[in-house]
Each structure stands twice: as C-alpha cells, then as structure tokens.
N, C-alpha and C positions, 0 to 999 in steps of 0.2 A: 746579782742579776746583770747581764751585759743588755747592752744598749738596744737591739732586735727587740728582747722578751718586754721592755719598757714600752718602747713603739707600738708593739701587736697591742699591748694592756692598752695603751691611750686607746688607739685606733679601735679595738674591742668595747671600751666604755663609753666610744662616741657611735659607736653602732648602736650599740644598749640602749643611750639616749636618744637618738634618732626613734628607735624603736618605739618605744613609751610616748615619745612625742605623735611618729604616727596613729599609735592605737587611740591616743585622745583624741586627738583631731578628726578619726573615725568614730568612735562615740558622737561626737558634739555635734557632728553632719546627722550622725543617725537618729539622734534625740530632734533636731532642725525637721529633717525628713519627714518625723512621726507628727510632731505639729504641724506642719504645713498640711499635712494629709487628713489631719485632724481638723482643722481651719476649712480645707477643703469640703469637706462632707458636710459642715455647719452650713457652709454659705451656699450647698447645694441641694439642704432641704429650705435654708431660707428661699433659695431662689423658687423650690417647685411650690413652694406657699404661696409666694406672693405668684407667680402664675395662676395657682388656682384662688388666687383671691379676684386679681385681675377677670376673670374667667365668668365670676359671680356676679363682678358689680358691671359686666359688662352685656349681662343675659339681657333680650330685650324686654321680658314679664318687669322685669326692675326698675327699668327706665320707662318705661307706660305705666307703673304706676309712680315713681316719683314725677311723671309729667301732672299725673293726676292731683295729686294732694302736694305736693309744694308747691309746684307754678299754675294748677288749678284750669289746667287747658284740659279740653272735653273732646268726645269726638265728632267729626265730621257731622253735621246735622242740615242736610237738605233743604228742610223747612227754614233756616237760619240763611241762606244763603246768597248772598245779593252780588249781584252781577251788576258790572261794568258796562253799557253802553254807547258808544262813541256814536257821534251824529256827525 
C-alpha cells in the first residue's frame, strides 16, 4: 500500500467514527426530546387539575357554606340590627 491509500483509510475511519458519534448524539437528543415531551403533558394535566380544583374551592355556594359551619356567621338579620347614633 503507498502512502495516499493509508491517508484515505485513516481519513475514511475517522469519517466512520465521526459518523457513529453523530447518530448517538442524535439518538440521546431524541430519547431527551421524548422525555421532555413526556414531562410536558404530565405537568399540563397537572396544571389543568389544579385549575379546576382552584375553580371548586373558589365557587361562592362553597364559601357561604364554609362561612356557615366553621366561622358560624349567619345572614344579615334586620331585626338583629343596631345602628349607631351620634348626637
């Protein structure tokens, strides 16, 4: 073999290698990719839950009745109602 057909062969095996290097490095991004996308879709039905959970606890039927039976306030009552007179 003369010295040329040596060079091409190096230069040919480091293409080679080059090569195999890029296809992994495109595998590893594409495996990356599919996670991320996969991550994505999790955190964007947790997100649409926790809106409609927000959504629930923020209905006003909810909050008139936890006014009712935890903090035990009643409604307006007329007859209850004593006014302030300044002289």
């Amino acid at each position: 073999m003369n010295r040329s057909t040596i060079i091409l062969l190096i230069i040919l095996m480091l293409c080679s290698l080059s090569l195999v290097a890029a296809q992994q490095k495109t595998r590893s991004l594409y495996v990356a990719l599919e996670r991320a996308q996969t991550e994505e879709r999790r955190l964007n039905q947790e997100w649409l839950r926790l809106e409609y959970e927000q959504r629930n606890l923020s209905k006003s039927s909810r909050i008139t009745d936890i006014a009712r039976k935890q903090l035990k306030m009643q409604a307006i009552n007329p007859g209850r109602t004593q006014y302030v007179v300044v002289d």
